[in-house]
N, C-alpha and C positions, 0 to 999 in steps of 0.2 A: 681163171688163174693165169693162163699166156698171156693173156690183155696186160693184167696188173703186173707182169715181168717184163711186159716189151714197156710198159710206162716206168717201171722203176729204172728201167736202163736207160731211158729218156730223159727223165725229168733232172738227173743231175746237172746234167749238160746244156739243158735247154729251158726259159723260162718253163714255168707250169701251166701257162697257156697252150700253148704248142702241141705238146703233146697231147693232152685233151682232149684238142680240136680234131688232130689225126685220128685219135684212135675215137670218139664219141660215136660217129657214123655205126662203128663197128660192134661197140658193144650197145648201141640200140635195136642193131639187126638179132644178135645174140640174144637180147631180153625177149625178142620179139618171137623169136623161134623153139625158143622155150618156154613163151607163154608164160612168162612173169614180168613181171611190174619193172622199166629199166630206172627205176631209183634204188633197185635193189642191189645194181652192178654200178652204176653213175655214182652213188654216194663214198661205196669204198675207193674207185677208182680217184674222184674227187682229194680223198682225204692222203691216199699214195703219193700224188703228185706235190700235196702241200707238205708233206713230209720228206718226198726223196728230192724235192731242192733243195733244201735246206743241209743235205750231204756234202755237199762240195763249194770250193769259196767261186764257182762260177754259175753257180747256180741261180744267184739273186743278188742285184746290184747292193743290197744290203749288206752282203757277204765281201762283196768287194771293200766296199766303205769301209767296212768294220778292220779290214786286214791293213789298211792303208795309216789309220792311224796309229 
């Protein structure tokens, strides 16, 4: 649950790669220490990140585009 709150604070700001990348290492370690499968934690964090860009007009050059016209 902290994972997917330090990525929601992330992802507005920063493309959705980024933060990702940061935090993946860590919720691999996490899957792994609790002995479940980490597509169980990768997939919601996955789907946070392509959601919480889409929050803010800096989030994705799309958004940018989109405000300019």
């Amino acid at each position: 649950m902290v994972i997917m709150l330090t990525l929601g604070l992330m992802s507005p700001v920063m493309n959705n790669i980024g933060p990702v990348a940061i935090l993946f290492p860590a919720v691999v370690s996490v899957a792994r220490s609790m002995n479940i499968a980490s597509s169980i934690l990768l997939i919601p964090m996955a789907f946070t990140s392509l959601v919480d860009e889409k929050m803010t007009l800096i989030g994705t050059p799309h958004n940018i585009l989109a405000t300019s016209i």
